[in-house]
C-alpha positions as CSV (number, residue, x, y, z in Angstrom):
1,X,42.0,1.2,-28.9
2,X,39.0,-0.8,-30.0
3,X,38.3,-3.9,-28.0
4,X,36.1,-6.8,-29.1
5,X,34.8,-9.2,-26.5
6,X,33.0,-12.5,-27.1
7,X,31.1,-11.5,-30.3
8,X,28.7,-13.8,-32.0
9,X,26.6,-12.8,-35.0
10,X,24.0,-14.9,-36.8
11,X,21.5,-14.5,-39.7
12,X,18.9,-16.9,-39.1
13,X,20.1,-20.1,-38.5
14,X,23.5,-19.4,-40.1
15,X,26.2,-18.5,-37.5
16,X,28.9,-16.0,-38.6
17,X,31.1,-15.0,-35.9
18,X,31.7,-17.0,-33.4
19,X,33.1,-15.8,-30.2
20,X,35.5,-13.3,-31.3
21,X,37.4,-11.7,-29.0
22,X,40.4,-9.2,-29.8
23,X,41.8,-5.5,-29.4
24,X,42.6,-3.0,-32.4
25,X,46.0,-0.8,-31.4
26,X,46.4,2.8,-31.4
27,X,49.0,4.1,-34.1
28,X,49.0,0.9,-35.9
29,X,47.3,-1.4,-38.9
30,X,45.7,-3.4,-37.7
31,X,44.2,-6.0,-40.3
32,X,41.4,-8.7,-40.4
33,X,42.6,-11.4,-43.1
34,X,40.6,-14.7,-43.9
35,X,39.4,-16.2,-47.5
36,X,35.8,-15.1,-48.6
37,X,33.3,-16.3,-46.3
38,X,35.1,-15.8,-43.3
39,X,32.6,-13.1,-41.9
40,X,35.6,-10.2,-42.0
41,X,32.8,-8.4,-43.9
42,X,30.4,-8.8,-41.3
43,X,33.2,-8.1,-38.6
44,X,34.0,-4.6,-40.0
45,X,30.2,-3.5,-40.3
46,X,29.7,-4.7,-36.6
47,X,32.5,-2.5,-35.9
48,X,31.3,0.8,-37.5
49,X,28.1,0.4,-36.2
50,X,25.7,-1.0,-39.2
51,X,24.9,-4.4,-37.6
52,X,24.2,-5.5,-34.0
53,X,26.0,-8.2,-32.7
54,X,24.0,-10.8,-31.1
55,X,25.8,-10.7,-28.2
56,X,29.3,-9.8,-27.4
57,X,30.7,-6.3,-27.3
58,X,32.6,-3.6,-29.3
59,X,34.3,-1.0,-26.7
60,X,36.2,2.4,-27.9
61,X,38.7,3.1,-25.8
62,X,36.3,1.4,-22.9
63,X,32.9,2.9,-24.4
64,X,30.6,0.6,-25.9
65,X,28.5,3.2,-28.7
66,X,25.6,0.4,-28.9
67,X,24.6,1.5,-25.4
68,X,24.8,5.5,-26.1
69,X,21.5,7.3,-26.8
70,X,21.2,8.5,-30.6
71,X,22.2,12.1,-30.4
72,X,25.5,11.0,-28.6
73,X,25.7,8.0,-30.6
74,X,25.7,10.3,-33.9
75,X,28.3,12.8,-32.4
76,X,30.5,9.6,-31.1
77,X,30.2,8.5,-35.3
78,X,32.0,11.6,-36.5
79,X,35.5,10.0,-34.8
80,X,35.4,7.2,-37.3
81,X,36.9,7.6,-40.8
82,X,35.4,4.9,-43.3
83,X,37.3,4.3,-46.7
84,X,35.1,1.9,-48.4
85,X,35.8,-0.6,-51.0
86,X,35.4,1.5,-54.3
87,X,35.7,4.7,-52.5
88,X,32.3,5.7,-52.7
89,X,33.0,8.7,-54.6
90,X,29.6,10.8,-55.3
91,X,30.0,11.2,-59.2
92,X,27.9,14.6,-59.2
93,X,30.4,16.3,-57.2
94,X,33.7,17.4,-57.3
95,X,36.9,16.0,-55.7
96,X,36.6,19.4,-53.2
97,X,33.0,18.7,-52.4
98,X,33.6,15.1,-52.4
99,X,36.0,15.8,-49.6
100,X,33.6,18.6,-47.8
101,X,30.8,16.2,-47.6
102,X,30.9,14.6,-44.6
103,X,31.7,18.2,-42.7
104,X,28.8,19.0,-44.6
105,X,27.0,16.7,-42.9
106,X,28.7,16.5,-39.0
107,X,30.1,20.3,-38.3
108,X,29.0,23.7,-38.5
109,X,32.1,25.1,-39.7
110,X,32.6,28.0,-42.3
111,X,32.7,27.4,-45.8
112,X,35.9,28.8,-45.7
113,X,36.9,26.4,-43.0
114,X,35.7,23.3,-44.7
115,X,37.6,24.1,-48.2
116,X,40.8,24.6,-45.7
117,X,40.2,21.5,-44.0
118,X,39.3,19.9,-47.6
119,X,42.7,21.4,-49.3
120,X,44.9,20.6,-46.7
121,X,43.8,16.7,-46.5
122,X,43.9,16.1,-50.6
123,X,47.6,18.1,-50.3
124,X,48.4,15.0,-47.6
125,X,47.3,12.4,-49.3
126,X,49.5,13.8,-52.3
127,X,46.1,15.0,-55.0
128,X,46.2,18.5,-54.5
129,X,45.3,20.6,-57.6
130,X,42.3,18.4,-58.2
131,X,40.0,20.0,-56.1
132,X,37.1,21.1,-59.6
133,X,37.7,17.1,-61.1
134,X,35.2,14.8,-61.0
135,X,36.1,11.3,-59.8
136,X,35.2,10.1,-63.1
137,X,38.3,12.3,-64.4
138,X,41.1,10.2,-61.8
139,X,42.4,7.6,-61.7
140,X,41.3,4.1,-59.5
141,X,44.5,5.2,-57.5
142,X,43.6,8.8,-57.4
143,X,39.7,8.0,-56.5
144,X,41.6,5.7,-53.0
145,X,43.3,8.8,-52.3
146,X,40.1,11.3,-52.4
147,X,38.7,8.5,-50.7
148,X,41.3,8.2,-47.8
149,X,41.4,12.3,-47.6
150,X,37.3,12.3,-47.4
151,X,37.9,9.5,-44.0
152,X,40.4,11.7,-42.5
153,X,38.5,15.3,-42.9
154,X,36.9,15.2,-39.7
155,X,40.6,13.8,-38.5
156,X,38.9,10.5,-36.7
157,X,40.3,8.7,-33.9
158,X,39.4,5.5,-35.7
159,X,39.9,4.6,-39.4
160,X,37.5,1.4,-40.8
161,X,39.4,0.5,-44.1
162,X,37.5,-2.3,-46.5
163,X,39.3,-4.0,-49.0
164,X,41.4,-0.5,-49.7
165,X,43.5,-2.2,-52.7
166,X,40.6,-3.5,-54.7
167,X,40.9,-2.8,-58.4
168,X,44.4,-1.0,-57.9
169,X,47.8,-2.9,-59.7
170,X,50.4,-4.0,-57.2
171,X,52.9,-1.0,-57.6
172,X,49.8,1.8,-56.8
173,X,48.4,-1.0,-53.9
174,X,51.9,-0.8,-52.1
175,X,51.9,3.6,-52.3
176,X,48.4,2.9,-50.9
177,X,49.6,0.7,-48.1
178,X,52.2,3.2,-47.0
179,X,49.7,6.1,-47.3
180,X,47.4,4.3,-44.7
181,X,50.4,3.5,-42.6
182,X,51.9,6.6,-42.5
183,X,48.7,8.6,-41.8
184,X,47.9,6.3,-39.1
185,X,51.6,6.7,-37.1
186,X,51.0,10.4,-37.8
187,X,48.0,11.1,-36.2
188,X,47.8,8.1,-33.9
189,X,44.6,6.5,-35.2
190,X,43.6,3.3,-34.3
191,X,42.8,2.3,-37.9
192,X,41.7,-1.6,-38.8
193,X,41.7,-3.1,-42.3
194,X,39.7,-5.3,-44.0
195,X,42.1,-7.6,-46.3
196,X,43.1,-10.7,-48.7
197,X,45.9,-9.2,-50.4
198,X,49.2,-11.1,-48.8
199,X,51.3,-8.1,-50.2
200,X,49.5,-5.6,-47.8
201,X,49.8,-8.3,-45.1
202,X,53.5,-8.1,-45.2
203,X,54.1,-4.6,-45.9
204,X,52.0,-2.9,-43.4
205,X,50.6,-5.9,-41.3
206,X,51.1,-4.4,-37.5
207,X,48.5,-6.5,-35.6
208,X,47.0,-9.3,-37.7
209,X,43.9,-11.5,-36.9
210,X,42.8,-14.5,-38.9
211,X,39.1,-15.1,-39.4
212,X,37.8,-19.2,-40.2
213,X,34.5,-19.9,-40.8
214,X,33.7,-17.3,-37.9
215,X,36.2,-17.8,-35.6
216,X,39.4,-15.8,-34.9
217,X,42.1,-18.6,-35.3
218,X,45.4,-16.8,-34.8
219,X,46.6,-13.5,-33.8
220,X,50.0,-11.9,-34.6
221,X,51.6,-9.9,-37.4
222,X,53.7,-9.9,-40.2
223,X,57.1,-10.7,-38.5
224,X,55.4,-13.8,-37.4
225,X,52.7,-15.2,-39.4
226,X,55.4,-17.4,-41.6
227,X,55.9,-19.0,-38.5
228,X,52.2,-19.9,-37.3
229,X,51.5,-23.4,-36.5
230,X,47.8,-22.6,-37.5
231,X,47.3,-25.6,-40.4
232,X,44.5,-23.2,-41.8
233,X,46.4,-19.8,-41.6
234,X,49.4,-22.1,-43.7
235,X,46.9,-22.9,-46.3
236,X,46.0,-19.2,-46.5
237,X,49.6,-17.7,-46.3
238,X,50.4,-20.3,-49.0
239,X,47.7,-19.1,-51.7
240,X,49.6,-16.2,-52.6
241,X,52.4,-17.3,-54.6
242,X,55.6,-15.3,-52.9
243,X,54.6,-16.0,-49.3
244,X,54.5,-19.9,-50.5
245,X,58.2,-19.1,-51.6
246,X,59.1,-17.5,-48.5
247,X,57.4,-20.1,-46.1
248,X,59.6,-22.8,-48.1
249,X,62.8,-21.5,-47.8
250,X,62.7,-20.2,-44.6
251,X,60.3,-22.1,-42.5
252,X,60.3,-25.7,-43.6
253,X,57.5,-26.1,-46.5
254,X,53.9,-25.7,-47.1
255,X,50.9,-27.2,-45.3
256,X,49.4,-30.3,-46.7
257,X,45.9,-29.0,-48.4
């Protein structure tokens, strides 16, 4: 579980987050949603650890890493799986050693050990075979997938997700979705996603919190967020032109923009 309490977060005189407060589940998605400008972005990188909060604090399973000297600190780092936006793939090396790298970096296993580890993480996110390709050579689909087997090779406690659908087309975003899911049930991470895509929202949506200019308006998930009474989570919900259908049939109309 990660637990947020009373974070604030400013650059100069411009105040980002304000006062957020919430938890992150273990074995489910948990997702931070919010139009551009929100400060999701700046949310998730206070979470992994590349900005300080102001004030407030960021607690893994009741440890707060800000407050551990570096050498623990670093060691405390190797439980979080990142999938960035665009994958982050290093061009220069191959999908194996793509995969390798960060027990390159964090472990002193065998070779032999890290192309195990390697193999058997591209054969469950369903890429084996294309361990020699570059990431040039994949598809965007294929590149997520590398990406999501590099964040699980040191099989983390905690998986940071940004944006994980960006640049993919709906059918390959939804295989995506259920990847992440299903990884996360299996091995019980807490995993928390970045997101504006509503089609991720309600197909994998297990603990949802809205972000508004800074502030964390409602909290829920996606049994329940047609049925918010949150003006400014309506107007959201209703950009995305099925959830605007669904809200109207089911829930009495749209919010008044």
């Amino acid at each position: 579980m990660i637990r947020i309490g009373h974070l604030y977060k400013s650059f100069g005189e411009v105040s980002v987050l304000k006062d957020i407060s919430i938890e992150y589940r273990q074995g489910e998605c948990n997702m931070i949603i919010g139009a551009s400008g929100s400060g999701k972005t700046v949310l998730l990188k206070t979470l992994i650890g590349l900005m300080e909060p102001d004030s407030g604090t960021v607690t893994f399973n009741g440890q707060d890493i800000s407050k551990l000297p570096y050498s623990e600190k670093k060691r405390f780092r190797q439980n979080i799986g990142v999938l960035f936006q665009n994958s982050a793939l290093f061009d220069f090396a191959t999908v194996l050693e793509n995969v390798m790298f960060p027990m390159d970096f964090f472990t002193d296993w065998t070779y032999r050990q890290k192309v195990e580890r390697a193999r058997y993480c591209l054969e469950r996110v369903n890429v084996s075979g294309n361990d020699k390709k570059y990431p040039g050579e994949l598809s965007g689909g294929m590149q997520k997938r590398v990406g999501i087997a590099r964040a699980i090779a040191l099989n983390p406690s905690y998986l940071i997700c940004d944006e994980p659908n960006s640049g993919l087309d709906p059918e390959t975003s939804i295989l995506i979705d259920r990847l992440i899911h299903g990884l996360t049930r299996e091995f019980g991470m807490t995993t928390v996603i970045n997101t504006h895509d509503m089609n991720s929202i309600l197909e994998i949506g297990d603990n949802i919190g809205f972000l508004h200019k800074g502030r964390m308006l409602w909290q829920g998930d996606r049994h329940t967020i047609f049925s918010t009474d949150c003006q400014e989570l309506r107007q959201f919900v209703c950009a995305n032109s099925l959830a605007r259908n669904i809200m109207e049939k089911e829930y009495g109309g749209t919010p008044t923009v």
